[in-house]
N, C-alpha and C positions, 0 to 999 in steps of 0.2 A: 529447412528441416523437413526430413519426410519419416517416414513409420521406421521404427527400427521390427525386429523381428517377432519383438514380444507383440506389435500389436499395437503398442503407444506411438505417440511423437515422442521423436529422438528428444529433444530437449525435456520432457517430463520423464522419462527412463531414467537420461541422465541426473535427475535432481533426484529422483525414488533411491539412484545408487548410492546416494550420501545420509537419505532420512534416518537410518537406523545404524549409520557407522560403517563399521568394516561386514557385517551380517547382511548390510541390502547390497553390501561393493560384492561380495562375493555370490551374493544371488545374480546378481546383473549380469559379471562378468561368467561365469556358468551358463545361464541361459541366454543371454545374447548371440546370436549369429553372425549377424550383418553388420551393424551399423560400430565402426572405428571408436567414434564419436563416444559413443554410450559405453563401451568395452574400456575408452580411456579416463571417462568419469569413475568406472567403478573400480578401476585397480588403482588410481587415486586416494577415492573414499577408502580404499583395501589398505594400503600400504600405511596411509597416514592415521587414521584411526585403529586399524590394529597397533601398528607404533606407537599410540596414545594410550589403548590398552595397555601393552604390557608395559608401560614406563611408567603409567599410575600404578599397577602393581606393585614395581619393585621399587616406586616412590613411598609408595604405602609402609613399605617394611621397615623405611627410616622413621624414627619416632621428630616428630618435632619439626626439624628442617625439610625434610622428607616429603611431608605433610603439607607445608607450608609452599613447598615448589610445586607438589600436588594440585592445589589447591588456585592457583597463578597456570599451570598449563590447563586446570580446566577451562578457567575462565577464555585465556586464548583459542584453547581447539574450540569454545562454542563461537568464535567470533570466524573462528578460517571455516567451521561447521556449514555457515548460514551466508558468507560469500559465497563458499563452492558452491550452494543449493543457488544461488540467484545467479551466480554467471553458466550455470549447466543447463536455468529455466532460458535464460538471454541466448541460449547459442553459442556460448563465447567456450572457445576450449581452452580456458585455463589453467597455467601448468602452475603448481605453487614452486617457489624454490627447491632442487635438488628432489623431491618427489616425485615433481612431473616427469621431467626425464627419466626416472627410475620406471615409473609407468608405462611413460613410451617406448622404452627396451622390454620391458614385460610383453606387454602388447606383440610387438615384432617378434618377439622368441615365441611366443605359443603361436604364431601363422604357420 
């Protein structure tokens, strides 16, 4: 791992891109330059936590079941939340199912 362009080590970038959800993925991937690595942690963090945003949202609107599925994908986004942050600290480039790759065509299209 070496310096991405913020300044940091690549591997603490890439964990920062996850701390705050889809609002550090999109700080990340804005000011990141250089480093692949950290650009793919934070459209990651982007895509899967904004999609977590808006699906509590319109989870929210259902009264009752709505709520209760609400309530079940928070619990799981805190658990994919806090692996992303440990395998982004470890190095490891982690693609979650169907995400990832959506990420790494992101990534490729804005080159």
């Amino acid at each position: 791992m070496g310096k991405s362009s913020t300044g940091m080590e690549e591997n603490l970038a890439a964990l920062l891109s996850y701390l705050l959800g889809f609002i550090t993925g999109i700080i990340f991937f804005v000011v990141e330059k250089d480093s692949e690595f950290v650009k793919f942690h934070a459209m990651q963090s982007l895509i899967t936590f904004g999609g977590l945003f808006v699906l509590n949202i319109v989870l929210g609107m259902i009264p009752i079941i709505g709520w209760a599925i609400g309530i079940l994908i928070n619990l799981a986004s805190i658990v994919v939340w806090i692996v992303c942050m440990i395998k982004a600290y470890q190095g490891e480039k982690y693609k979650l199912p169907v995400i990832g790759d959506l990420a790494e065509k992101q990534i490729k299209a804005s080159v």
